[in-house]
C-alpha positions as CSV (number, residue, x, y, z in Angstrom):
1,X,-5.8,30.8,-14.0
2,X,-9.1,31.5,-12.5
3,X,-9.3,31.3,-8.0
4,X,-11.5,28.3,-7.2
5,X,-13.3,28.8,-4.3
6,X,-14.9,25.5,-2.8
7,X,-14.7,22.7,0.0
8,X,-15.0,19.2,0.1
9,X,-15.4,17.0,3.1
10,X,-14.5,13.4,3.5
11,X,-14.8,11.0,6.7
12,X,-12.2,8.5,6.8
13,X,-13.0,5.3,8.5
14,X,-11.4,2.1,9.3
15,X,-14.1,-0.2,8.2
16,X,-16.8,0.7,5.4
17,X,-17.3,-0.3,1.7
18,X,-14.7,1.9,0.1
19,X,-13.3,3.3,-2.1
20,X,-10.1,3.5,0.5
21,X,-6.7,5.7,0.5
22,X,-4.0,2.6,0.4
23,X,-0.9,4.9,0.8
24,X,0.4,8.3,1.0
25,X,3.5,10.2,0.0
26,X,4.6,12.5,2.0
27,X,6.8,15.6,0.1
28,X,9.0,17.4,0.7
29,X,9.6,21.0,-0.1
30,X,10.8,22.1,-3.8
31,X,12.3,25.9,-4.4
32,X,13.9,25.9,-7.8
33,X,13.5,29.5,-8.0
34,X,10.3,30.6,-9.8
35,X,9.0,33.9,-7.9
36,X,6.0,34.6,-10.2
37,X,2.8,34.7,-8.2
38,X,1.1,35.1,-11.5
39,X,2.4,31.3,-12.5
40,X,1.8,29.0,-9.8
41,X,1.8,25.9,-12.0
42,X,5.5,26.5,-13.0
43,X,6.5,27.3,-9.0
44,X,4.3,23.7,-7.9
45,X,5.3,21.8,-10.9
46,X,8.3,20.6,-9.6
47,X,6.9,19.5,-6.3
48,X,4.6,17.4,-7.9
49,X,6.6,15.7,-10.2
50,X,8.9,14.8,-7.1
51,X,6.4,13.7,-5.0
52,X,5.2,11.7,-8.2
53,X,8.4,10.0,-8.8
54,X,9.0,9.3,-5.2
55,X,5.4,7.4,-4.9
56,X,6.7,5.0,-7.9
57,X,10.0,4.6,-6.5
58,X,8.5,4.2,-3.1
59,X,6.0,1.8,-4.4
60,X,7.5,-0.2,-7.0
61,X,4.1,0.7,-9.1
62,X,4.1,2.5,-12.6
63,X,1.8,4.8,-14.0
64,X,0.0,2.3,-15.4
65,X,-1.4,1.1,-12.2
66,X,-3.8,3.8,-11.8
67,X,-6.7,5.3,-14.1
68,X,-5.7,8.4,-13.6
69,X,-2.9,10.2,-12.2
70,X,-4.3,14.0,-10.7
71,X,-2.8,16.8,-9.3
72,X,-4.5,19.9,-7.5
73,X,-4.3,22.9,-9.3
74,X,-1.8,23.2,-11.9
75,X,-3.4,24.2,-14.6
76,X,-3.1,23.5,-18.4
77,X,0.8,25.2,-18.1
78,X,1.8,23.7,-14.8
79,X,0.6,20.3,-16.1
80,X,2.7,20.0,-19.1
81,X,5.7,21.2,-17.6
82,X,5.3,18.6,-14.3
83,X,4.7,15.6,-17.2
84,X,7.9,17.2,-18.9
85,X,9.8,16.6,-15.6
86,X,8.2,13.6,-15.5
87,X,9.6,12.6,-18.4
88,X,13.1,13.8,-18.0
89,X,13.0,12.1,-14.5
90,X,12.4,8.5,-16.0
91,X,9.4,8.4,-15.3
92,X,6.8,9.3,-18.2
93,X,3.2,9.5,-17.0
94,X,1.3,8.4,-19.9
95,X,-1.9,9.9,-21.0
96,X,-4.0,9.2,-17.9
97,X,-2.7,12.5,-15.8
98,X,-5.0,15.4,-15.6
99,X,-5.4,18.6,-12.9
100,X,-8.3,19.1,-11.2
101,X,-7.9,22.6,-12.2
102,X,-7.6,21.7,-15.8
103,X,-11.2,19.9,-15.3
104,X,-13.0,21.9,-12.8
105,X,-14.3,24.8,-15.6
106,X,-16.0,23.3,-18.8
107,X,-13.7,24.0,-22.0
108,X,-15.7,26.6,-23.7
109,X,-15.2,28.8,-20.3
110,X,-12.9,32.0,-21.1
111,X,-10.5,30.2,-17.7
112,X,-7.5,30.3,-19.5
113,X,-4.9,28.2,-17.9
114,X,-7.8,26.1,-15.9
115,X,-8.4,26.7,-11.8
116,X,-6.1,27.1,-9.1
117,X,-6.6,27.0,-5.3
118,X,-6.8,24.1,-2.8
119,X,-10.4,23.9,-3.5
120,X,-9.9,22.7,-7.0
121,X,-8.9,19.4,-5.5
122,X,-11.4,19.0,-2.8
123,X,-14.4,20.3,-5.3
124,X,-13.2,17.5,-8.1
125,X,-12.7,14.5,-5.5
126,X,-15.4,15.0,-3.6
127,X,-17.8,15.3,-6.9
128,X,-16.7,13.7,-10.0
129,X,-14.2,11.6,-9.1
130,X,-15.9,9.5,-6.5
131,X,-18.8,9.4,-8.5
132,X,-16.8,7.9,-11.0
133,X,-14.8,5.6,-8.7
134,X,-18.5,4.4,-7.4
135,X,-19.6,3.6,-10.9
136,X,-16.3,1.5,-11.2
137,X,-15.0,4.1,-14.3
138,X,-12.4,4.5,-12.2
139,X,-10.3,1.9,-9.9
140,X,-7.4,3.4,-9.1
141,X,-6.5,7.3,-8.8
142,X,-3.1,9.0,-7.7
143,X,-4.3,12.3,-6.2
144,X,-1.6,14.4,-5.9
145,X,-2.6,17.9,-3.9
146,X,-0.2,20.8,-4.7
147,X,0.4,23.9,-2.2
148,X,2.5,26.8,-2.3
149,X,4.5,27.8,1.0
150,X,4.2,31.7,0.6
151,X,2.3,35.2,2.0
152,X,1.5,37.9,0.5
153,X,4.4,40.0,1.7
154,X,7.1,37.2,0.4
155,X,5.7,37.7,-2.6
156,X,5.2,41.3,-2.7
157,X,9.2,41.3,-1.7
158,X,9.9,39.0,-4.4
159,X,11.2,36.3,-2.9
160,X,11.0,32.9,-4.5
161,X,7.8,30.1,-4.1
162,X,8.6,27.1,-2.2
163,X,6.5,24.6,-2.9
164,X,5.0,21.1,-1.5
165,X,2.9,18.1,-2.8
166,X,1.5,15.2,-1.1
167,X,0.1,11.8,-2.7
168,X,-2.8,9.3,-1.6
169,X,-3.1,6.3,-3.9
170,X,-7.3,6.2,-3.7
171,X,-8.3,2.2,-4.9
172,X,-12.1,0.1,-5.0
């Protein structure tokens, strides 16, 4: 994957036209083991597919509630292994999940496995997304940002990524 580097900024208000967060969930943290700073999508994949399942359960929604279904900064990899626990948790996604990360670089870029970084998230919401939320393509999104709980001299020892993911259901 390829660092993003970029920043979004948001101001939250009570009143206002929209589009408006109408819930969050909260993670928790996920350490099945994966120690490879060179694959973040497999060490964050888990986290997000929790914090997925939990918003449904949680909820009592489906994946067909929303027009699309995002997380942070997976990339192509850590995408198709958090809709493979997806699917072996009960709970299969459908075809309207994506990754910012996935999206951020046009496909005939040499990225790879897509974008990582927190500002893959902020640089796609804050652009794209809303734009399309404000045009009424979209209704309904399940951002879901992903973060890894490490420093560089965890992983220089080797220890193992723990990892987190957070959810706000963003609705017209």
């Amino acid at each position: 994957q390829w660092t993003v580097t970029g920043c979004g900024c948001l101001i939250i208000q009570r009143d206002g036209v929209g589009p408006r967060i109408t819930t969050a969930t909260v993670g928790k943290v996920i350490d099945l083991g994966q120690s490879d700073v060179n694959d973040m999508g497999a060490a964050m994949a888990p986290a997000a597919a929790d914090t997925i399942v939990a918003h449904f359960r949680d909820t009592g929604r489906d994946p067909r509630y929303y027009d699309l279904i995002i997380t942070g900064d997976l990339g192509k990899y850590g995408l198709a292994l958090m809709e493979s626990l997806c699917q072996k948790l009960n709970c299969p996604l459908g075809q309207h999940v994506s990754d910012c990360g996935v999206l951020i670089y046009d496909i005939d870029q040499d990225v790879h496995a897509g974008g990582s970084g927190c500002g893959c998230s902020a640089v796609m919401l804050c652009g794209p997304l809303l734009n399309r939320m404000q045009a009424k393509e979209f209704n309904r999104i399940l951002l879901v940002g992903t973060g890894a709980l490490m420093s560089t001299t965890s992983s220089l020892q080797g220890e193992t990524i723990p990892c987190i993911a957070h959810a706000v259901a963003i609705e017209n």
